[in-house]
C-alpha positions, 0 to 999 in steps of 0.5 A: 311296799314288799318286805326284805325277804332272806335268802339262805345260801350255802357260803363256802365253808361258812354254811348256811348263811342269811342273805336279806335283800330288799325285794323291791317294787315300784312302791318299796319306800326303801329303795324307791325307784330312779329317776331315768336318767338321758341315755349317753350316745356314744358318739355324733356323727359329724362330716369330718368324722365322730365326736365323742359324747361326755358320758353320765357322772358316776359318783360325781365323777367322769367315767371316760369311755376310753377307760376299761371297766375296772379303771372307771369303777375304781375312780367312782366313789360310790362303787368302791365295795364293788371293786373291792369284790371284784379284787378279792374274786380276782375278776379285776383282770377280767373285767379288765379285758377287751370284752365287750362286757354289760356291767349292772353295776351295784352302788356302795349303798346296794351293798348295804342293804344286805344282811349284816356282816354279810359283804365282810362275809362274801369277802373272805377268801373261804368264800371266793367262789360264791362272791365270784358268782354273785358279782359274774351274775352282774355281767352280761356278754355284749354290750347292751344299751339301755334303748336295747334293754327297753326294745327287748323288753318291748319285743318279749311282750313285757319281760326280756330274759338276760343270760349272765356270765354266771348262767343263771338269768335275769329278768328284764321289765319297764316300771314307767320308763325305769329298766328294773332286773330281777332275779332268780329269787325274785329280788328287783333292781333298778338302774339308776344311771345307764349307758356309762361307756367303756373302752371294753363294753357298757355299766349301767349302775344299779341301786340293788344286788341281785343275787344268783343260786347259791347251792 
């Protein structure tokens, strides 16, 4: 089981702040990893033309694949702190977009498994610009399925390197079947629910927030 190890980020005018993330593996009691959930398909290709396909729940609620990012975000209740970050970095609007955008999207229980305080943190507005780099560095241009994951992962001998909307990368693996990502520090997440549609690009929910560098 690998520990929590802190990460010392300068927040805005706050100084140098204490950032713990559990940096997982495949045996980390804390987080452990998911269960892979069925990719969604998009859609069947039937002769009278493509009937669309239900995507996964998030949160115990439908996600509808003609709804941006934002909208079906704000609809799951287990992403409530991610669109509260999102409002407070004024990404609302980009993310709101016609993209397409990949979203690793952060559950509410990510979120609380940092530091104390340190969403509340990340939240104040002398601090917008590092939130902002934390939350682009979920975003990746395109739109990524969990099958192109795993094919690249496959086509890069173990190890697929993503680059964000932030510019830092993340590195892609396989634990089994389960898609993990890990950052620049070495933090692992992994998706918990993958292929949620979106009229503007694709949110794979995750169970960790990974985290860019923070000068």
């Amino acid at each position: 089981m690998s520990n929590m190890r802190p990460l010392y980020i300068g927040l805005g005018t706050t100084g140098l702040v204490a950032l713990a993330l559990a940096a997982c593996s495949s045996g980390n009691s804390d987080l452990g990893t998911p269960t892979a959930p069925p990719p969604a398909n998009p859609a069947l290709a039937t002769p009278n033309g493509p009937i669309a396909v239900a995507n996964p729940t998030v949160g115990g609620v439908p996600m509808i694949a003609t709804r941006t990012i934002v909208d079906n975000a704000s609809a799951a209740p287990n992403l409530a702190t991610l669109v509260t970050a999102l409002k407070a970095a004024d990404l609302t609007a980009t993310l709101s977009g016609t993209g397409p955008f990949t979203v690793f999207a952060p559950t509410d229980a990510a979120f609380g498994r940092l530091a104390p305080d340190m969403v509340q943190t990340l939240l104040k507005p002398e601090n917008k610009a590092s939130l902002a780099k934390v939350l682009t560095y979920h975003v990746v241009p395109g739109d990524i399925t969990a099958a192109d994951l795993k094919a690249r992962v496959a086509a890069g001998g173990g190890t697929a390197a993503l680059t964000t909307v932030e510019g830092d990368a993340i590195t892609v693996t396989l634990v089994g079947d389960i898609i993990a990502l890990t950052d620049v520090n070495g933090n692992k997440s992994y998706i918990e629910t993958a292929d949620v549609r979106q009229s503007n690009g694709i949110v794979h929910v995750v169970n960790g927030v990974i985290v860019p560098r923070l000068s």
